[in-house]
Each structure stands twice: as structure tokens, then as C-alpha cells.
PLY file of the C-alpha trace (Angstrom):
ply
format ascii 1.0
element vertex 145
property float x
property float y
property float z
element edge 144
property int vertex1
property int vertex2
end_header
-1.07 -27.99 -15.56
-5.06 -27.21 -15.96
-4.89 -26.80 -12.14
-2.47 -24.40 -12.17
-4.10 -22.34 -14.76
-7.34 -22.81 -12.52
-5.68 -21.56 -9.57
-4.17 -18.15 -11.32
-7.30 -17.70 -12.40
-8.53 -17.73 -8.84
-6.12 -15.69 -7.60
-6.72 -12.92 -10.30
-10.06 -12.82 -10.35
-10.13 -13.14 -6.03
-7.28 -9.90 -6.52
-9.59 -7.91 -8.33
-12.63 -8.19 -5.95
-10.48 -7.58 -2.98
-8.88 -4.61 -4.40
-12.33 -3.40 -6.00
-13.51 -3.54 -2.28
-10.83 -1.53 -0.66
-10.90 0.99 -2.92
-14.08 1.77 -2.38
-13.24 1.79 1.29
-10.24 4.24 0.80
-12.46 6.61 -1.71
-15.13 6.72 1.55
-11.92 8.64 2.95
-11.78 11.00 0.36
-8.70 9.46 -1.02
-7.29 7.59 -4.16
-5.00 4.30 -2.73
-2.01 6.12 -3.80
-2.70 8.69 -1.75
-3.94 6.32 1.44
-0.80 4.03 0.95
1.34 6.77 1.62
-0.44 7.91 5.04
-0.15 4.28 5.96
3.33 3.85 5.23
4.56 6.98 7.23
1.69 6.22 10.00
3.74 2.98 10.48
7.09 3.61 9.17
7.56 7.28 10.17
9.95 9.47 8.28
10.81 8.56 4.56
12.95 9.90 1.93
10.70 9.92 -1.61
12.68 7.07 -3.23
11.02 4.87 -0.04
7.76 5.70 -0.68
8.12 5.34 -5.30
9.60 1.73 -4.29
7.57 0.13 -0.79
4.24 1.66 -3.28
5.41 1.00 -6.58
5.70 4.35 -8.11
7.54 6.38 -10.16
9.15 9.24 -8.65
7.06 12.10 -10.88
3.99 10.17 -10.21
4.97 10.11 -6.06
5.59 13.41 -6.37
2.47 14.34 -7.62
0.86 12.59 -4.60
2.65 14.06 -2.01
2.18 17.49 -3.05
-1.36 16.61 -3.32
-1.11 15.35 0.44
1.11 18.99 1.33
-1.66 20.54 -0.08
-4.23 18.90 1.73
-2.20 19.26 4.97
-1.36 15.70 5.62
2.55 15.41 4.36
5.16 17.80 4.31
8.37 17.45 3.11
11.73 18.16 4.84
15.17 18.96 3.09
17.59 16.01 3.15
20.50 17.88 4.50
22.80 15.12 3.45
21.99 14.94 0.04
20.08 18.03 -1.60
18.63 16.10 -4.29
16.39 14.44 -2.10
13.40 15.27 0.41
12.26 13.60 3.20
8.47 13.24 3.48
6.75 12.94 7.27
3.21 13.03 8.52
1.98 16.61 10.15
-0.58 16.29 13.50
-3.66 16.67 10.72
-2.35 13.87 8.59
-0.98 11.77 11.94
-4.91 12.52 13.20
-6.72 11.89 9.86
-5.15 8.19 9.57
-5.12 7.04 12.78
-9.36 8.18 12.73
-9.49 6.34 9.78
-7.00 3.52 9.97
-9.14 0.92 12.69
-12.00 1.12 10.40
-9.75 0.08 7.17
-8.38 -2.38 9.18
-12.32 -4.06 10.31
-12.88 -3.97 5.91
-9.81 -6.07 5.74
-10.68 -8.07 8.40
-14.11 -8.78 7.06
-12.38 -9.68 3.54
-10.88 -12.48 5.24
-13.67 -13.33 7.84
-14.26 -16.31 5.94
-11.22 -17.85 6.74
-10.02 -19.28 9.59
-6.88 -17.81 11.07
-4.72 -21.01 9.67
-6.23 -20.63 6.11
-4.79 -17.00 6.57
-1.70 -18.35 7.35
-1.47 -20.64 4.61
-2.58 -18.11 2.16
-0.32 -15.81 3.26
2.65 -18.16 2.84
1.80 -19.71 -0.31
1.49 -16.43 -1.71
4.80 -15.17 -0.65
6.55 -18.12 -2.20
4.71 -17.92 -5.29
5.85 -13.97 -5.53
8.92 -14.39 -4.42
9.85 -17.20 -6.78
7.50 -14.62 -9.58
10.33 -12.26 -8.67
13.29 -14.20 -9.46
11.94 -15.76 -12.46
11.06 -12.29 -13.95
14.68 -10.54 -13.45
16.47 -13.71 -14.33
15.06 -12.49 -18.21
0 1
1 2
2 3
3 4
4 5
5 6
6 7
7 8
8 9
9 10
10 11
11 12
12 13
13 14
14 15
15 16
16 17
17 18
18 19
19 20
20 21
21 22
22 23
23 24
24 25
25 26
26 27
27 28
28 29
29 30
30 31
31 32
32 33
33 34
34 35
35 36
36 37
37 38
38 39
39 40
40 41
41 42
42 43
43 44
44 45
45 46
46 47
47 48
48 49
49 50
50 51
51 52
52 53
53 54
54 55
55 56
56 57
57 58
58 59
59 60
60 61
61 62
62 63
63 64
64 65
65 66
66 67
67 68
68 69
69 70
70 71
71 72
72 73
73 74
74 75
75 76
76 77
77 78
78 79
79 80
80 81
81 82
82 83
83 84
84 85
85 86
86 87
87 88
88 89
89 90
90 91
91 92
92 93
93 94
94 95
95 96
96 97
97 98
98 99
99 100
100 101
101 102
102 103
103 104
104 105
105 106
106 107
107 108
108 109
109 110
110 111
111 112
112 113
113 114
114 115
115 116
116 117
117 118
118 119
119 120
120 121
121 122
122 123
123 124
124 125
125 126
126 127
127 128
128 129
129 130
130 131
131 132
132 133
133 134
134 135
135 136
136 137
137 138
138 139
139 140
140 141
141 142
142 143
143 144
């Protein structure tokens, strides 16, 4: 039990460093991480209706809306009418949003790659896995409340 507590701990605390790290990469863009993880998400996903983007990033639909009309005004997004279903928009990269990320993407990518430089690629692996399982099983445990 007392390692198991020890290890959350660890994985908070290791959570908040990494994410206090790229956020200050992503503000060196001139961006919040809302903001950045929708450019990333269309840069590899291409089109997306909104209710895509609120669940892949977490978000409520007023606050997504509020960042893609900060991206439309910026130039980056725009949205197109879902002609199936009115109540709905489609949101897709422009060229000047399609440029900006894929200048600034490669260099996001080295911070990450730094993060985990201290690994070696089958610690990655590991981690990667033994997270998963423990937020998948996370999942299941929290919506079978």
C-alpha cells in the first residue's frame, strides 16, 4: 500500500514538472495549451467538427468556442458550416495556421524529446504502457460510481 501511495505521488508531482515545462514551451509560441492543442489536433487530424476538439482536449463546448474564435481571429482556424447538421461547425486549419504549426511543431517535439532523454527507449515503452493501464482501469473505476 505505502508503495502505491509513493508511486502516485511520483507520478503527480513528475505530471506537474512536465506540464510546467511545456507550457512554457507553448507560451514561447505565443499561445496558451488550449490554444496549441487545437493546432496540433487539426495539424494531425485535419478537419473536425467542435464536439471533436471539447472531447480529444477536454473542454467544454463554450470554453472551445472561445478558443477557436480566438484562433479565427488570429488567422489560424476557421470554421466551416456543417451542412448536415446546422447546429454544428466544422473547424479546419487555414495556410497561416497549417504554416505557423508545422514552423513550430519540430521544435515542440525536440522539448518533449528532451523530457524523456533520460530514458531509454524501453523505459518509454514501459512507461507508456503502465500508464495506459493505470488510466484506463482510472476510467472504468470512476464511471462505474
Amino acid at each position: 500500500m505505502k508503495k502505491n501511495l509513493k508511486a502516485l505521488t511520483i507520478l503527480l508531482r513528475a505530471s506537474k514538472s512536465v506540464e510546467k515545462v511545456l507550457k512554457q514551451d507553448i507560451a514561447s509560441y505565443n499561445l496558451n495549451p488550449s490554444e496549441f492543442g487545437v493546432l496540433e489536433y487539426l495539424y494531425h487530424k485535419g478537419n473536425q467538427p467542435m464536439a471533436n476538439l471539447c472531447k480529444r482536449l477536454l473542454m467544454a463546448n463554450s470554453s472551445m468556442t472561445y478558443v477557436v474564435d480566438n484562433l479565427v481571429i488570429a488567422g489560424y482556424v476557421e470554421k466551416i458550416e456543417n451542412n448536415l447538421d446546422k447546429r454544428s461547425n466544422f473547424v479546419k486549419l487555414t495556410k497561416k495556421g497549417e504554416d505557423f504549426i508545422k514552423s513550430i511543431f519540430p521544435s515542440h517535439e525536440e522539448k518533449i524529446d528532451e523530457i524523456f532523454s533520460l530514458l531509454t527507449t524501453e523505459e518509454v515503452d514501459t512507461l507508456a504502457k503502465s500508464l495506459k493501464k493505470i488510466g484506463i482501469y482510472s476510467e472504468q473505476l470512476a464511471s462505474s460510481k
